[in-house]
C-alpha positions in Angstrom: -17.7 3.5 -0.9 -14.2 4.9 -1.4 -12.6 5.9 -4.6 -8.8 4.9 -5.5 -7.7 8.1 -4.5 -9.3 7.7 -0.9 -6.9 4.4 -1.0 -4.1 6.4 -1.8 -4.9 9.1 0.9 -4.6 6.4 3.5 -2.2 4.5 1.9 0.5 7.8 2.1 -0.7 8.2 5.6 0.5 4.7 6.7 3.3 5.0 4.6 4.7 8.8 6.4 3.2 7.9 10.0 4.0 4.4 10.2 7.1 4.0 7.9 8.6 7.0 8.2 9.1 8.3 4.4 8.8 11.8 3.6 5.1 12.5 1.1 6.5 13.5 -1.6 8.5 10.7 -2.2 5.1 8.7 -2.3 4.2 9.1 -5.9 1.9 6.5 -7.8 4.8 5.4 -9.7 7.2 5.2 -6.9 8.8 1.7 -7.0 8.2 0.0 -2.8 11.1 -1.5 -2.8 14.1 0.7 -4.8 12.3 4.4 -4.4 10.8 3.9 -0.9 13.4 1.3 0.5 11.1 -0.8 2.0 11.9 -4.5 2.4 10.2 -7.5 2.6 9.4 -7.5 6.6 8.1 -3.6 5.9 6.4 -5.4 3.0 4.3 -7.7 5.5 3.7 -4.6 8.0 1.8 -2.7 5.3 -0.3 -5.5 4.2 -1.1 -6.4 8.1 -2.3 -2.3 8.2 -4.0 -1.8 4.8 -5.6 -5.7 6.3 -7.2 -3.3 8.9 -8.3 -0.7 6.6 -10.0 -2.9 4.7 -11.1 -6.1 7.0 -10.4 -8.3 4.2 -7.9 -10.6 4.2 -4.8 -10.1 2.3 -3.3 -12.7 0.5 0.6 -12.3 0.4 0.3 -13.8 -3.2 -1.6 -11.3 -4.5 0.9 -8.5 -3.3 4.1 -10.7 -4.8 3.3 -8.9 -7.9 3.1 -5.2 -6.4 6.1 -3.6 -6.9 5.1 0.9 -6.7 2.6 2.9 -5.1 -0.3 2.5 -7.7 -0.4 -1.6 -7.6 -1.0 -1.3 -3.4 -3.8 1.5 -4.4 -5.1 -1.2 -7.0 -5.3 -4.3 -5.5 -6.6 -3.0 -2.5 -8.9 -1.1 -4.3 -9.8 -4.3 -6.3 -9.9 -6.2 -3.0 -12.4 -3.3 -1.1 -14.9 -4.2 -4.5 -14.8 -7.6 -4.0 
């Protein structure tokens, strides 16, 4: 079973191979959308790739609320226990 900081592990992978931010701008408390500049269509990308981490489904409602770093590693820790 992984641990919240084996979801942030992947989730800063995915976030420097796939989106192309520098690490050490991923912090916990780094806002998605202001600190990282993603948008909404980057937004739907990570869901579709943290989708295929987990193999659960992702419902976009449940990542409306996500706004930094930690609420990904959260719900998709939450999500992974479910």
């Amino acid at each position: 079973m992984q641990t919240k900081e084996d979801v942030y592990q992947q989730l800063q992978q995915i976030l420097v191979e796939d989106f192309e931010l520098e690490s050490d701008a991923i912090r916990p408390d780094a806002n998605l959308y202001q600190d990282l500049d993603l948008d909404s269509i980057d937004a739907v990308d990570l869901v579709v790739k943290l989708r295929e981490i987990t193999g659960k489904k992702i419902s976009p409602d449940a990542f409306k609320a996500v706004r930094t770093v930690e609420d990904v590693v959260n719900e998709v820790y939450a999500l992974m226990q479910s």
